[in-house]
C-alpha positions as CSV (number, residue, x, y, z in Angstrom):
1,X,-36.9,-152.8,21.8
2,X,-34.2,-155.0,21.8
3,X,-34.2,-158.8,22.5
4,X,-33.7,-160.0,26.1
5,X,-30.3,-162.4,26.5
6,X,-31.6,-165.5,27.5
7,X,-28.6,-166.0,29.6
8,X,-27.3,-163.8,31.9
9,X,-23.4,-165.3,31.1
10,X,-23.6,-162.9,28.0
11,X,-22.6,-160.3,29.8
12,X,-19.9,-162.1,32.4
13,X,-15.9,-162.2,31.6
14,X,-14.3,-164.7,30.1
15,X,-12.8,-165.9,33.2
16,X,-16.2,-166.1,34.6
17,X,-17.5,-168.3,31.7
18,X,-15.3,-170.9,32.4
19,X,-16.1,-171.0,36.2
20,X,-17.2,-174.6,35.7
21,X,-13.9,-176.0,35.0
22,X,-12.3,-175.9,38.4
23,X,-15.7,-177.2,39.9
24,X,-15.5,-180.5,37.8
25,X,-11.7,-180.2,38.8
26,X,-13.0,-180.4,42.3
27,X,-15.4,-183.2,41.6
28,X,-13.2,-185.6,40.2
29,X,-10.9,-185.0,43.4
30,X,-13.5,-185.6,45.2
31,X,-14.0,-189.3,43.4
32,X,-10.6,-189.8,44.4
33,X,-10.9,-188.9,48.0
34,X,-13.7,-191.9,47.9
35,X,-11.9,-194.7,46.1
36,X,-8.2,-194.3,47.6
37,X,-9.6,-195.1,51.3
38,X,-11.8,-197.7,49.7
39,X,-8.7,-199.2,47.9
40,X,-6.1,-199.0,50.7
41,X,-8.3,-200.5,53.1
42,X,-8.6,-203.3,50.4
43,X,-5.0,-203.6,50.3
44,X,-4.4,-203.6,53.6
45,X,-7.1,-206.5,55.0
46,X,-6.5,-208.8,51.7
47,X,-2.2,-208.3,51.0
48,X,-2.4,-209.4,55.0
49,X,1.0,-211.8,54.0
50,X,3.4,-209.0,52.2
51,X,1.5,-206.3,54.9
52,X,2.7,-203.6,51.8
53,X,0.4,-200.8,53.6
54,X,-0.4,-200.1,57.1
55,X,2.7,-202.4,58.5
56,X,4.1,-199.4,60.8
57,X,0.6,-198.4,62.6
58,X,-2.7,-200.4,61.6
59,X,-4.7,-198.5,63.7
60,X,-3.9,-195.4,62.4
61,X,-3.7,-196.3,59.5
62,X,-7.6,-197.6,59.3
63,X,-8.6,-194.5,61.1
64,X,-6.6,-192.8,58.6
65,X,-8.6,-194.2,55.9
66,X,-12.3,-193.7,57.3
67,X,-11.8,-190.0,58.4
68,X,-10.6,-189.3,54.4
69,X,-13.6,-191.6,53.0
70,X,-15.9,-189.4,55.5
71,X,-14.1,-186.5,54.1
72,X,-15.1,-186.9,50.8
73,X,-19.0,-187.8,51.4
74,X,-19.5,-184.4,53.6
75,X,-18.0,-182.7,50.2
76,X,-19.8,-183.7,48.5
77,X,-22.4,-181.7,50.0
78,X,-19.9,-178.6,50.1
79,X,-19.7,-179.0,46.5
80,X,-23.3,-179.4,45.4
81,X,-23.9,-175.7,47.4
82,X,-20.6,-174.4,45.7
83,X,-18.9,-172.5,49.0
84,X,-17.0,-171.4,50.0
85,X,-15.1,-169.7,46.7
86,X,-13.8,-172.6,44.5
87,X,-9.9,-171.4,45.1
88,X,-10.7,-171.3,49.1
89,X,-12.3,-174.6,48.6
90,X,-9.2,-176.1,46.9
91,X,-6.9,-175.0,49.4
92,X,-8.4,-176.3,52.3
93,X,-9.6,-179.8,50.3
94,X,-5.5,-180.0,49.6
95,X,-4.2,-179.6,53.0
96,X,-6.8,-181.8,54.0
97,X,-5.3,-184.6,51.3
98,X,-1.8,-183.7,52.2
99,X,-2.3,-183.9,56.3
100,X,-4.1,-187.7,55.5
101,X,-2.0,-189.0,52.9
102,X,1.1,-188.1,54.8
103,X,-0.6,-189.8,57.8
104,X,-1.1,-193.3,55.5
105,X,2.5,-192.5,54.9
106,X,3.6,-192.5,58.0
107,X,1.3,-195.2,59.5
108,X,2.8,-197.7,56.2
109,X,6.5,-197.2,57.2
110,X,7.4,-194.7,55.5
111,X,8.0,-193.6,51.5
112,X,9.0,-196.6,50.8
113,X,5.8,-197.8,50.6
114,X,5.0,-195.8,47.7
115,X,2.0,-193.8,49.0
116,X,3.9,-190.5,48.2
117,X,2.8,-190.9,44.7
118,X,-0.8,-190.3,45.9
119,X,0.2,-186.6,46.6
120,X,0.8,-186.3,42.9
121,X,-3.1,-185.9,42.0
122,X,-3.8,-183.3,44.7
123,X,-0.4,-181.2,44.0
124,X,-2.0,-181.4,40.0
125,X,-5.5,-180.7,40.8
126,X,-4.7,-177.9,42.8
127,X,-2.2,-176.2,40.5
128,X,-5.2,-176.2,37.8
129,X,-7.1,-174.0,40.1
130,X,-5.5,-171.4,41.7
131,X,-3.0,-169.2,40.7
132,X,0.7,-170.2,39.7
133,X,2.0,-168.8,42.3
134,X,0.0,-170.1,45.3
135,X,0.1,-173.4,43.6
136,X,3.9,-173.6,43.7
137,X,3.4,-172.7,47.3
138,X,1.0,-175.7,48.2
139,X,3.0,-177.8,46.3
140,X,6.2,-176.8,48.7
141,X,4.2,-176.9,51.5
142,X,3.8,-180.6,50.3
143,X,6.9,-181.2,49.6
144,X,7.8,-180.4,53.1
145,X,5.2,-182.5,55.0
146,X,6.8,-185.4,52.8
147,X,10.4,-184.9,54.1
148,X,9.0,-184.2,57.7
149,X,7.8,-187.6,58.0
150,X,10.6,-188.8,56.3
151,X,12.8,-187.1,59.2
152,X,10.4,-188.0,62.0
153,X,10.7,-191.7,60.3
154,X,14.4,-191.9,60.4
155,X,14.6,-190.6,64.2
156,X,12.2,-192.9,65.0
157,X,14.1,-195.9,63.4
158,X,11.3,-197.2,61.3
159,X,12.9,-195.6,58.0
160,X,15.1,-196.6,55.2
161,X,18.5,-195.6,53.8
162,X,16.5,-194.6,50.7
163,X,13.5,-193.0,52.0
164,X,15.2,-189.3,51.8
165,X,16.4,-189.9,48.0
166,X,12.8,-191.4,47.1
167,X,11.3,-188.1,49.2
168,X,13.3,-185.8,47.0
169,X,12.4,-187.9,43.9
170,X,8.4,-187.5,45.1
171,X,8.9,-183.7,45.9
172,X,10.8,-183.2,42.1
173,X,8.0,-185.4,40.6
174,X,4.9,-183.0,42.1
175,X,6.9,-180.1,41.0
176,X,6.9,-181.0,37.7
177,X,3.4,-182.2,37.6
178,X,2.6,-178.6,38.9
179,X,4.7,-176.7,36.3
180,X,3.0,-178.9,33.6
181,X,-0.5,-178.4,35.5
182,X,-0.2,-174.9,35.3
183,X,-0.5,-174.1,31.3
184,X,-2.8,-177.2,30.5
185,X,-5.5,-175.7,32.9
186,X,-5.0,-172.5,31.4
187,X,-5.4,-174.2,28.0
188,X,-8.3,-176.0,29.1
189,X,-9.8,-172.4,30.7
190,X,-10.1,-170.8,27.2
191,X,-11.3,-173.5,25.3
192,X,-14.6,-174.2,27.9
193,X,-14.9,-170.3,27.6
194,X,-14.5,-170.2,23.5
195,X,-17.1,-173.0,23.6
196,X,-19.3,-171.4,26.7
197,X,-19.2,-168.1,24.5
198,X,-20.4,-169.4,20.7
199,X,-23.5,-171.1,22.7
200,X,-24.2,-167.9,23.8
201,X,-23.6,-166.0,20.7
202,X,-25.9,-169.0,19.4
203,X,-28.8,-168.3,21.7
204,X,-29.1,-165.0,21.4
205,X,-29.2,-164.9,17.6
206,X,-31.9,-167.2,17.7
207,X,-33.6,-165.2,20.3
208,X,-32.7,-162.4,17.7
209,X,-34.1,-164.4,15.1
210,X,-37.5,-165.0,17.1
211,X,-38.0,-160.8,18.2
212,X,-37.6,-160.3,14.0
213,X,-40.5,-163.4,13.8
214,X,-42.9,-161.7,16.4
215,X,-42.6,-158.6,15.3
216,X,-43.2,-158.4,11.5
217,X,-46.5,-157.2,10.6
218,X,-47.1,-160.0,8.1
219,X,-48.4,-163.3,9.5
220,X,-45.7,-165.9,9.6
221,X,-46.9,-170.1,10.6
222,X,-44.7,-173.1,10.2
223,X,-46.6,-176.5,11.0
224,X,-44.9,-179.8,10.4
225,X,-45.9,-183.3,8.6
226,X,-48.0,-183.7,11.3
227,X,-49.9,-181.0,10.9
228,X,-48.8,-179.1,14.3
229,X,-47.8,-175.7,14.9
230,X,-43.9,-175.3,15.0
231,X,-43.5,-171.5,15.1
232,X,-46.3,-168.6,14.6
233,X,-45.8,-164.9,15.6
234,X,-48.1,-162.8,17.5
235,X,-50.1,-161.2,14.2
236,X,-50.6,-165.0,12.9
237,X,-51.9,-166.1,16.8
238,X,-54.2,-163.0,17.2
239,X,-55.5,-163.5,12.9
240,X,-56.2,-167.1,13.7
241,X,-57.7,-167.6,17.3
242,X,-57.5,-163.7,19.0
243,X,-54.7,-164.8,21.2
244,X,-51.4,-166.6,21.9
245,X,-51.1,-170.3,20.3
246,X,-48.6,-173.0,21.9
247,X,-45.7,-174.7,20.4
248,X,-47.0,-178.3,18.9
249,X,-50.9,-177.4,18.8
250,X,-52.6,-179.5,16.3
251,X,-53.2,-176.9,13.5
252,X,-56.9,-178.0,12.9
253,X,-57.8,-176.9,16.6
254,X,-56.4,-173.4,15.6
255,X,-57.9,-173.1,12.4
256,X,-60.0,-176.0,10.7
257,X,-60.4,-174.0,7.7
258,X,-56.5,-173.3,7.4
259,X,-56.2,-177.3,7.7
260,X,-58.7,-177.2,4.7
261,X,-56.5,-175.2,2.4
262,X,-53.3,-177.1,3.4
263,X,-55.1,-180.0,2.9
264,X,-56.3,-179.1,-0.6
265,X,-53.0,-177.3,-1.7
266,X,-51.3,-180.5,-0.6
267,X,-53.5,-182.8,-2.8
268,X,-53.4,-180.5,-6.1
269,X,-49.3,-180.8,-5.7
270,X,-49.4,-184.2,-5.7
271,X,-52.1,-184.4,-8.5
272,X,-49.5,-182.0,-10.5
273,X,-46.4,-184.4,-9.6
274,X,-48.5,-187.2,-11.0
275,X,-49.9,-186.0,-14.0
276,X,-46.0,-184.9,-15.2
């Protein structure tokens, strides 16, 4: 009979191995989604003189900030239950982060006040998860929202003469984090399931090693310094005390008389050692 895999991820694909990669991906975006909010809100009450966030719209701009922070606590609870699928998950998550940050955006005066370069970590997050092409898709989609509020800046007259060529600079900046996104996660993919996959090749020849242990016909018991039972197999167990013997019982409470002879063999080896 052969041995039993003690995990059931011997069997899975390799993509499947490395299933916790995008999760942790999530996670740390999540992290982000706390601090950011945290940070700008910072900024905002305490850089009160230079008013370098917020200046257009406060209001929005602090609702802006408390819906994202709440955001990010309720998914945390979304991610600890792992649904809806991880690429689902990211997409809704980045449109979430796009629709908000382009809101702080917006309620700050526009790109000029350098909040576009928050979308960079989403577009790169993202793009590690789901497949190139739909990431190149959120990351127009992006892209777009940017110069939208860049346009619906300028009509409004609250823009700059710059904020277009800084919009195009964002939008060329997330594209290139997404390109460069791309291959790393794939990179990053294999490796977690080369390392996933020699654990489990690991485990199951030690469970391999064990069946071969329980099975032989001879009696087989390892104790340590201590005198406790580190590995017997089910002829030794049955020999010694007619059933099965746990992991780190004192050998003496299996077999005194066993203890005995160790005991004895162990002082007649030392007696040898001294006498050369």
């Amino acid at each position: 009979m052969p041995p039993k895999s003690t995990s059931s991820r011997a069997s899975r694909p390799p993509d499947t191995l490395a299933g916790e990669f995008p999760w942790r991906v999530l996670g740390l975006m999540n992290v982000f989604r706390l601090v950011a909010p945290m940070v700008l809100l910072l900024v905002f009450f305490f850089d009160a003189p230079r008013s370098s966030v917020g200046t257009q719209n406060p209001g929005l701009f602090i609702g802006i900030c408390a819906a994202y922070f709440a955001f990010g606590l309720v998914s945390i609870q979304v991610l600890q239950r792992r649904w809806p699928s991880v690429e689902w998950l990211a997409l809704f998550q980045v449109a979430v982060d796009t629709v908000a940050i382009t809101l702080l955006i917006h309620a700050s005066g526009g790109v000029a006040s350098g909040l576009g370069t928050l979308l960079i970590l989403p577009a790169g997050a993202t793009a590690t998860i789901v497949a190139p092409r739909t990431a190149l898709l959120v990351t127009s989609v992006i892209v777009i929202a940017l110069l939208f509020q860049t346009v619906v800046a300028g009509l409004a007259g609250v823009g700059q003469g710059a904020d277009f060529l800084n919009a195009g600079l964002t939008g060329a900046s997330l594209f290139a984090i997404t390109l460069v996104a791309m291959p790393l996660a794939n990179r990053l993919r294999e490796s977690e399931a080369l390392v996933q996959q020699r654990d489990i090749d690991l485990a199951n020849l030690n469970e391999l090693n064990e069946f071969i242990v329980q099975h032989l016909r001879e009696s087989i018991l390892v104790v340590d310094t201590e005198d406790r039972v580190r590995l017997i197999n089910e002829t030794a167990a049955r020999m010694l005390k007619g059933g099965p013997v746990d992991a780190g019982s004192l050998l003496g409470e299996v077999s005194p008389r066993l203890l005995y002879l160790l005991d004895t063999w162990r002082h007649q080896a030392s007696d040898r050692r001294d006498s050369t």
